[in-house]
MIMINU-168347 format. One record per residue: residue number from 1; residue in three letters; x, y, z of N, C-alpha, C, O, CB in turn. Coordinates in Angstrom, 2 decimals. Glycine has a CB too. Layout:
N
r k NUM | r ALA | n.xx X | n.yy Y | n.zz Z | ca.xx X | ca.yy Y | ca.zz Z | c.xx X | c.yy Y | c.zz Z | o.xx X | o.yy Y | o.zz Z | cb.xx X | cb.yy Y | cb.zz Z
...
This chain:
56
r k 1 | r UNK | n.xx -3.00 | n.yy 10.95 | n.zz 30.00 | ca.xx -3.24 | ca.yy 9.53 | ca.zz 29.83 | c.xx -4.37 | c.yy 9.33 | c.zz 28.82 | o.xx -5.44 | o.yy 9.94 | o.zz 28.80 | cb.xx -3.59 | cb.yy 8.88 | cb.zz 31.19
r k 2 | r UNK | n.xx -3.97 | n.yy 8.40 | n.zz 28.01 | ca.xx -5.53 | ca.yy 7.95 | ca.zz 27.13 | c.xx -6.44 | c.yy 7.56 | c.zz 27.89 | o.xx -6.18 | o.yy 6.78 | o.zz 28.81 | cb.xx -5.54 | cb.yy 6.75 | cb.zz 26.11
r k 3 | r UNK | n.xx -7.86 | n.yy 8.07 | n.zz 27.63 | ca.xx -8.64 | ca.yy 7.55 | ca.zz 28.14 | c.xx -9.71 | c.yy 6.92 | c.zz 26.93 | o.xx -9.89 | o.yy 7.61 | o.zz 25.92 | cb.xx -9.05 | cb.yy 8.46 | cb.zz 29.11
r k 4 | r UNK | n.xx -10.42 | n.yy 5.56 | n.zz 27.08 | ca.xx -11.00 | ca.yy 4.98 | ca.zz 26.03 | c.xx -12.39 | c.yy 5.72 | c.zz 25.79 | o.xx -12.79 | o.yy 6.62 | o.zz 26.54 | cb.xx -11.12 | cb.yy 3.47 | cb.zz 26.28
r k 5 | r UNK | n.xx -13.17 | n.yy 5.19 | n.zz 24.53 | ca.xx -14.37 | ca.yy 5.98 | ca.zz 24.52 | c.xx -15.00 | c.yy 5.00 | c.zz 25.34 | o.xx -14.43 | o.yy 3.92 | o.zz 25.17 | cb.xx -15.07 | cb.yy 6.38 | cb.zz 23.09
r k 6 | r UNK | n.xx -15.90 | n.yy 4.91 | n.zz 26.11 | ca.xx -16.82 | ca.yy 3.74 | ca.zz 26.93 | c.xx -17.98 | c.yy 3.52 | c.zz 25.98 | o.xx -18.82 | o.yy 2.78 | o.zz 26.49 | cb.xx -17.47 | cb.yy 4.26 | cb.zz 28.58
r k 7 | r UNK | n.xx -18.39 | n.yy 4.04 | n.zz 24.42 | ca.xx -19.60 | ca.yy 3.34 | ca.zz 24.10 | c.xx -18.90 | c.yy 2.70 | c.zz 22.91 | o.xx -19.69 | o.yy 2.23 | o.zz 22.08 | cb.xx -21.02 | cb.yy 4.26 | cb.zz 23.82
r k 8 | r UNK | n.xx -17.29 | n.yy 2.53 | n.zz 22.57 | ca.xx -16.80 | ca.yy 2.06 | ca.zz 21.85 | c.xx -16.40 | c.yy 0.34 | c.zz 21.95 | o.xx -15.72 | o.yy -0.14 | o.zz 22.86 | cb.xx -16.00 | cb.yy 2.93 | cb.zz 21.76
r k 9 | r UNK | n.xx -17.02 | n.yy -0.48 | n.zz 20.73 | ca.xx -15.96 | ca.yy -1.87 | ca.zz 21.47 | c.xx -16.05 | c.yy -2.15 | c.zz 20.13 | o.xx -16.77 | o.yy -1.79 | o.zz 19.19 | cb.xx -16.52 | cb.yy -3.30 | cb.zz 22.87
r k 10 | r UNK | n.xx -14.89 | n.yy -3.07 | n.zz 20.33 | ca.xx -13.82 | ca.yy -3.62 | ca.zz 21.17 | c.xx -13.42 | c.yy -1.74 | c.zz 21.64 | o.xx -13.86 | o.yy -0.68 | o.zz 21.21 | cb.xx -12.36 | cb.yy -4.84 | cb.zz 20.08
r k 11 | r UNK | n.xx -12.39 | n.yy -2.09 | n.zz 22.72 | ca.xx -11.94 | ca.yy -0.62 | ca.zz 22.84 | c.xx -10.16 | c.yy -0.53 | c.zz 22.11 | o.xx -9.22 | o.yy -1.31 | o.zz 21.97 | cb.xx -12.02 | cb.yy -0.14 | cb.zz 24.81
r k 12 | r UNK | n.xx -10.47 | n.yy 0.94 | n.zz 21.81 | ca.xx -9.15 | ca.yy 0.77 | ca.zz 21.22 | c.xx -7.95 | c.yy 0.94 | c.zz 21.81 | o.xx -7.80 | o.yy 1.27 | o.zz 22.99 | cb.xx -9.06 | cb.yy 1.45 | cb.zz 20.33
r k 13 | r UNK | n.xx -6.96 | n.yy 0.69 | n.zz 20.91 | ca.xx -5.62 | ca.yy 0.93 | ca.zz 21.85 | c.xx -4.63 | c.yy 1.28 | c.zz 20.74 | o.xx -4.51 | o.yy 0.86 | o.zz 19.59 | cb.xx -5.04 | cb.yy -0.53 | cb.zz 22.84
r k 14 | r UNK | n.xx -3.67 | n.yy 2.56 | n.zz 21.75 | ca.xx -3.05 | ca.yy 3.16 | ca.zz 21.14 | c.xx -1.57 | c.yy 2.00 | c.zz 20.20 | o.xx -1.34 | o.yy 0.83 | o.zz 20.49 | cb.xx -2.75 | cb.yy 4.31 | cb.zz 22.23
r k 15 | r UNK | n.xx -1.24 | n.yy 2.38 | n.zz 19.72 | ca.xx 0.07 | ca.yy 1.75 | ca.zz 18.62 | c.xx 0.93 | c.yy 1.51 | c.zz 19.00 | o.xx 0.87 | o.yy 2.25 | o.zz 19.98 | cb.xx 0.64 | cb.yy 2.37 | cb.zz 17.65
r k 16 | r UNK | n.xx 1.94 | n.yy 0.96 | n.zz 19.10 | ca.xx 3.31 | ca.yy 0.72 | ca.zz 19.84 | c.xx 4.16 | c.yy 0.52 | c.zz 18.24 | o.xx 4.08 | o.yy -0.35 | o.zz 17.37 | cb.xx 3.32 | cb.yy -0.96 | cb.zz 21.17
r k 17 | r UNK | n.xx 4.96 | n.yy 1.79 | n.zz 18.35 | ca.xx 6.58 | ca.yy 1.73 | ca.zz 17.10 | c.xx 7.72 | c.yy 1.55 | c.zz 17.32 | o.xx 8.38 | o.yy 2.58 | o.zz 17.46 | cb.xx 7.01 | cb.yy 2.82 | cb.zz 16.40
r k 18 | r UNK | n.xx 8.14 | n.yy 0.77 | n.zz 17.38 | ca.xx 9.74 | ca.yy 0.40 | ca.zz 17.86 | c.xx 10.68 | c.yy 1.25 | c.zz 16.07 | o.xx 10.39 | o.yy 1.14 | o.zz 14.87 | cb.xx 9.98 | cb.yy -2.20 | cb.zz 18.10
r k 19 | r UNK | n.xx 11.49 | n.yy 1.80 | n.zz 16.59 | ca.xx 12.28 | ca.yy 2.81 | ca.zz 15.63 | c.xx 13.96 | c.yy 2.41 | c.zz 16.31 | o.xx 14.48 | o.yy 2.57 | o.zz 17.42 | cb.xx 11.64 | cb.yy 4.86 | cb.zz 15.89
r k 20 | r UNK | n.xx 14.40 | n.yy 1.87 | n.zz 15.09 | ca.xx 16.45 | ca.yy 1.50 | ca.zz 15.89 | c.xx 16.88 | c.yy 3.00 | c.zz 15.31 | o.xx 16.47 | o.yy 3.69 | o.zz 14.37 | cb.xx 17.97 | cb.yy -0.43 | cb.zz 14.77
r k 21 | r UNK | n.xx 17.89 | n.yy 3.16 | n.zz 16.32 | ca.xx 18.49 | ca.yy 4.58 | ca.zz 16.11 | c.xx 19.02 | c.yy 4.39 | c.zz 14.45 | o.xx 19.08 | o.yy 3.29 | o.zz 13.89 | cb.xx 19.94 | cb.yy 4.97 | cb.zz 17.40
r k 22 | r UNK | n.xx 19.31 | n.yy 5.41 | n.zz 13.95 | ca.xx 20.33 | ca.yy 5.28 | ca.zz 12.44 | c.xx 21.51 | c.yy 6.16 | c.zz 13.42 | o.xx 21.40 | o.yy 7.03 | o.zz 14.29 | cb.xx 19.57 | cb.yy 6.35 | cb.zz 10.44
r k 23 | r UNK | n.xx 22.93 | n.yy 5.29 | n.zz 12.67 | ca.xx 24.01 | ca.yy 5.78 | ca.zz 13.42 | c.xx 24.62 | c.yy 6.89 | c.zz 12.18 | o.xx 24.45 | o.yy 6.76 | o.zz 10.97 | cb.xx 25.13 | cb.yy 4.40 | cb.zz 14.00
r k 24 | r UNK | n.xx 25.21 | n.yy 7.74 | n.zz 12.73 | ca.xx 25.62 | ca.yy 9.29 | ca.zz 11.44 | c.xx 26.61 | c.yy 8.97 | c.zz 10.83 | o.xx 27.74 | o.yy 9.40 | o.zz 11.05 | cb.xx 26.12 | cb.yy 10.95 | cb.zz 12.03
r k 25 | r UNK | n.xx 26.16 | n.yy 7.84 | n.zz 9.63 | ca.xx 27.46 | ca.yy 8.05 | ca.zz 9.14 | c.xx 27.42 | c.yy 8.06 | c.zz 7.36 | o.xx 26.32 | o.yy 8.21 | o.zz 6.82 | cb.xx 28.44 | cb.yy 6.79 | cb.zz 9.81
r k 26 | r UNK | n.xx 28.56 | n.yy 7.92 | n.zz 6.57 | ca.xx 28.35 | ca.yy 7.92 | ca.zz 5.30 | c.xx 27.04 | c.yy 8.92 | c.zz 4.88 | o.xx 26.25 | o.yy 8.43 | o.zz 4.07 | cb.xx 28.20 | cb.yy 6.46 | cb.zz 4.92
r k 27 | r UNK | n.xx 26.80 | n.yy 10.05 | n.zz 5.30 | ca.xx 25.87 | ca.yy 10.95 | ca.zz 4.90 | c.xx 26.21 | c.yy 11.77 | c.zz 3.55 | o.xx 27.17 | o.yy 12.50 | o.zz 3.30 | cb.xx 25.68 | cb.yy 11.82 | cb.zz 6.04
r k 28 | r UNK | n.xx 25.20 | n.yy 11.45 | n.zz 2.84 | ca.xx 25.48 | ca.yy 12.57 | ca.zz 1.77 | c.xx 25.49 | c.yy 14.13 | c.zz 1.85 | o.xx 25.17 | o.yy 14.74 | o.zz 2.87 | cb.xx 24.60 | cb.yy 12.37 | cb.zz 0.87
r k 29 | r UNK | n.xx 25.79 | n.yy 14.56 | n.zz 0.99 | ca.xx 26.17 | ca.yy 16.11 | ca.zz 0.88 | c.xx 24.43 | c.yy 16.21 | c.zz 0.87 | o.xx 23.66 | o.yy 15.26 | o.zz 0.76 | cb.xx 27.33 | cb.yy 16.83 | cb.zz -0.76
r k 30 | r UNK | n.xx 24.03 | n.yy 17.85 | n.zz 1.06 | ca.xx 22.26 | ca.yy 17.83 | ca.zz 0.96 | c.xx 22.31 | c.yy 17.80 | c.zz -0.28 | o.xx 22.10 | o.yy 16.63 | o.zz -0.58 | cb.xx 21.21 | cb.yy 19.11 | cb.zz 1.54
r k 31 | r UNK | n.xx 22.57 | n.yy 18.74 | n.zz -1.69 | ca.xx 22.03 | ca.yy 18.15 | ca.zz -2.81 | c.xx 21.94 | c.yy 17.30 | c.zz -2.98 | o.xx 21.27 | o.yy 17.33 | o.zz -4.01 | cb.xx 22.26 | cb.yy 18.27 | cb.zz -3.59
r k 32 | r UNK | n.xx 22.15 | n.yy 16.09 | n.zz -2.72 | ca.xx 22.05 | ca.yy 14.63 | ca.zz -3.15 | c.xx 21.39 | c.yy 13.92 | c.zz -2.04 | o.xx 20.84 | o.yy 12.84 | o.zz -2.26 | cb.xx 23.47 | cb.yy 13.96 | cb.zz -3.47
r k 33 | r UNK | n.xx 21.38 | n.yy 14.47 | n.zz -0.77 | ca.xx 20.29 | ca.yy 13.79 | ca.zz -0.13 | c.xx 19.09 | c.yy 14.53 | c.zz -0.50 | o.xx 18.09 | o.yy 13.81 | o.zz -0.49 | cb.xx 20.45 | cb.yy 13.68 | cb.zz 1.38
r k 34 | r UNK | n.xx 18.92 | n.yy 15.52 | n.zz -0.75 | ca.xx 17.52 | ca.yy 15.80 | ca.zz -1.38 | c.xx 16.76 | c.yy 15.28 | c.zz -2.25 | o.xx 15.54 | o.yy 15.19 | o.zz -2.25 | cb.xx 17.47 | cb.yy 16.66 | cb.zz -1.79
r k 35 | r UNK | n.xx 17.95 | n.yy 14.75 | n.zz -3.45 | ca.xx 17.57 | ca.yy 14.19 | ca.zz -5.04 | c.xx 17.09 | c.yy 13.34 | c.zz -4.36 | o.xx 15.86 | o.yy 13.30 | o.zz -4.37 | cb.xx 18.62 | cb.yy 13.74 | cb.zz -6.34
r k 36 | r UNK | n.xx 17.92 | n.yy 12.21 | n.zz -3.39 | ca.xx 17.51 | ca.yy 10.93 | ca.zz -2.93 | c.xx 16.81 | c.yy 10.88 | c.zz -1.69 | o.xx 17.02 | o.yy 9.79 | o.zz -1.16 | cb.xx 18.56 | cb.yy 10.13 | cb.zz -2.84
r k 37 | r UNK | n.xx 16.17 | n.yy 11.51 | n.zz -1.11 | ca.xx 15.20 | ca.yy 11.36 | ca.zz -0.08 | c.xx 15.50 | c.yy 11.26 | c.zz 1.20 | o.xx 14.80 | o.yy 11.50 | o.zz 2.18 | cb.xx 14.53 | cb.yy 10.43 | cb.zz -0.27
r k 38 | r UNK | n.xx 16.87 | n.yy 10.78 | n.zz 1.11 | ca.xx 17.56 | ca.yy 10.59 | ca.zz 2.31 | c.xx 19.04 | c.yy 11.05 | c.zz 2.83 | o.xx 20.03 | o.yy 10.92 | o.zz 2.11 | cb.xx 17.53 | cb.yy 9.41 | cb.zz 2.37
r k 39 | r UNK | n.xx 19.08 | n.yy 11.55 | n.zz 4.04 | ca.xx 20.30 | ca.yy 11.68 | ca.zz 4.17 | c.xx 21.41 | c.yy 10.59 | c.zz 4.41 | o.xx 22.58 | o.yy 10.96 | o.zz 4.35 | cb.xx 20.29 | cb.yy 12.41 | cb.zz 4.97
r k 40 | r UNK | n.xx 21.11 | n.yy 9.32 | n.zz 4.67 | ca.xx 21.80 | ca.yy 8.05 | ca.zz 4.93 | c.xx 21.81 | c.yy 7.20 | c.zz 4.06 | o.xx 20.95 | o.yy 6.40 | o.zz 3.69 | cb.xx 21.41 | cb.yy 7.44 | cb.zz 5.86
r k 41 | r UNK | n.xx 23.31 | n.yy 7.48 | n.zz 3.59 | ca.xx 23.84 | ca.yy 6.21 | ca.zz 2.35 | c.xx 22.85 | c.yy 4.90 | c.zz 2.55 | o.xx 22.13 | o.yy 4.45 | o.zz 1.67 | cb.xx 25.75 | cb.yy 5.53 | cb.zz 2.67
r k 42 | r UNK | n.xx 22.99 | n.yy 4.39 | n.zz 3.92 | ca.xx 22.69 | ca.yy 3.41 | ca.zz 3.95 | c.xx 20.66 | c.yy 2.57 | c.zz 3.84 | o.xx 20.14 | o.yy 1.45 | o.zz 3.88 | cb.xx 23.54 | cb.yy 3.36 | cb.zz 5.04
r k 43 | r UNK | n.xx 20.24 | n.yy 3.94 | n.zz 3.68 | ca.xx 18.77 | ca.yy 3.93 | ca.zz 3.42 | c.xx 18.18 | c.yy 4.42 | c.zz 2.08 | o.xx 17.01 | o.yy 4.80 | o.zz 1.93 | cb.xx 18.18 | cb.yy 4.72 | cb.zz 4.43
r k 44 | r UNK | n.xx 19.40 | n.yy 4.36 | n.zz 0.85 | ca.xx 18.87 | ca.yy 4.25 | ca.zz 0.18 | c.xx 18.92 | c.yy 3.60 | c.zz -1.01 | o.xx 19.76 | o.yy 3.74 | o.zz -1.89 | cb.xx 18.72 | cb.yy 4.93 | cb.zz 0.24
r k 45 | r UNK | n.xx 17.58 | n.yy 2.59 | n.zz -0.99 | ca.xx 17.27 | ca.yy 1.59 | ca.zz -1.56 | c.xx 16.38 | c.yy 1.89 | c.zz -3.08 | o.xx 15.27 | o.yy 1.38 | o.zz -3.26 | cb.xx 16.60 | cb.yy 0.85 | cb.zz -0.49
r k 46 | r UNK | n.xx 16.94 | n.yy 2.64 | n.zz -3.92 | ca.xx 15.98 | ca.yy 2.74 | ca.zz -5.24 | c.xx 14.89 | c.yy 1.21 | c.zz -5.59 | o.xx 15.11 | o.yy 0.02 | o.zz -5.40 | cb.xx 17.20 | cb.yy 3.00 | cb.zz -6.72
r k 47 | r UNK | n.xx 13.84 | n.yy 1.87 | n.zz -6.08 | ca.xx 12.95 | ca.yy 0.64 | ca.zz -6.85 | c.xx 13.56 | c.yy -0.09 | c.zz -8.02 | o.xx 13.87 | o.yy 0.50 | o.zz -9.05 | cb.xx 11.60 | cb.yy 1.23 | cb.zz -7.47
r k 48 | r UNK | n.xx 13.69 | n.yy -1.18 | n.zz -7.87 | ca.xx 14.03 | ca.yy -2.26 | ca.zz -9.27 | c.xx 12.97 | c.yy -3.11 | c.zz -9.20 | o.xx 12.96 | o.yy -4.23 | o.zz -8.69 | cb.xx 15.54 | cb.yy -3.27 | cb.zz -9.27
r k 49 | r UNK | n.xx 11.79 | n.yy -2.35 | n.zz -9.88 | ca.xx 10.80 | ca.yy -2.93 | ca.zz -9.96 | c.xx 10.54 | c.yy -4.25 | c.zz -11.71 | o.xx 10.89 | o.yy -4.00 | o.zz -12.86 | cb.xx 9.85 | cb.yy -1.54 | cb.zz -9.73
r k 50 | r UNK | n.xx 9.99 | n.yy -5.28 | n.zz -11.30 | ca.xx 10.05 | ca.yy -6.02 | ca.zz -12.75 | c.xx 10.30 | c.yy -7.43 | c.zz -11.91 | o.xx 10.47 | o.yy -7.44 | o.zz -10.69 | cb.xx 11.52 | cb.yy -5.44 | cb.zz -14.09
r k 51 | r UNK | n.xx 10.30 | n.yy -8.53 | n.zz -12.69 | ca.xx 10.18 | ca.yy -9.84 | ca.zz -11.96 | c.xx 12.18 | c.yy -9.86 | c.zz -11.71 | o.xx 12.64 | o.yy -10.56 | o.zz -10.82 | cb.xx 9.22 | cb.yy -11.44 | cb.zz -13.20
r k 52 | r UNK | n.xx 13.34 | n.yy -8.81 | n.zz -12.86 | ca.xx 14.54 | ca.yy -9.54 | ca.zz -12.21 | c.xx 14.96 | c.yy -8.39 | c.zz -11.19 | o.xx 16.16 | o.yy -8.31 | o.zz -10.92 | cb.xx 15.86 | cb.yy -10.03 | cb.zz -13.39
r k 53 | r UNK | n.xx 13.96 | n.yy -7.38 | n.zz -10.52 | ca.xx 14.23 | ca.yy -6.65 | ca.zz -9.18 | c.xx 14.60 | c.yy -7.50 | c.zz -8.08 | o.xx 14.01 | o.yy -8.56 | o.zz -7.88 | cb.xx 13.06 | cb.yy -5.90 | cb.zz -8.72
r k 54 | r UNK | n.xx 15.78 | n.yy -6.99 | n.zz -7.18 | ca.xx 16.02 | ca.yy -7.03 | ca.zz -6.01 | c.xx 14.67 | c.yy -7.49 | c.zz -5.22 | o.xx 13.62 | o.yy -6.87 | o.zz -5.37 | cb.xx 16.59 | cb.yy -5.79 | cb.zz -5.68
r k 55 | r UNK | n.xx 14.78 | n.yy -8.66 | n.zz -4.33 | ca.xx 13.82 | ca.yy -8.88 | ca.zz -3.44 | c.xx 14.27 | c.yy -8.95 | c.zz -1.99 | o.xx 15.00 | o.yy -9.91 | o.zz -1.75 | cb.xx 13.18 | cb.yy -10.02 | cb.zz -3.81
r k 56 | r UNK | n.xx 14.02 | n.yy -8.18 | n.zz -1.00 | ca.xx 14.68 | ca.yy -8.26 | ca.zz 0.14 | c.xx 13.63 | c.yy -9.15 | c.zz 1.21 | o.xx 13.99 | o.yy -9.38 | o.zz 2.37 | cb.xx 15.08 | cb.yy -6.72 | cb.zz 0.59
């Protein structure tokens, strides 16, 4: 169990991460999930950086 420091304040508190499963699909071959960082088609989002980039 965490226990807090007692000469610390405010006291802290640990993080809470909510993570949604990724479901297995459309996976690339590994050379190409390597190039691209990811193994899930669907996570990968290249930079189009510049004012006419993609804004999500």
């Amino acid at each position: 169990m965490y226990q807090q420091n007692p000469g610390m304040y405010p006291p802290l508190q640990l993080a809470i991460a909510t993570v949604p499963s990724q479901r297995y699909e459309k996976l690339y071959p590994v050379e190409k999930a390597l190039s691209r960082g990811t193994l899930f088609e669907a996570l990968y989002l290249p930079f189009e950086g510049g004012r006419e980039g993609r804004h999500v």
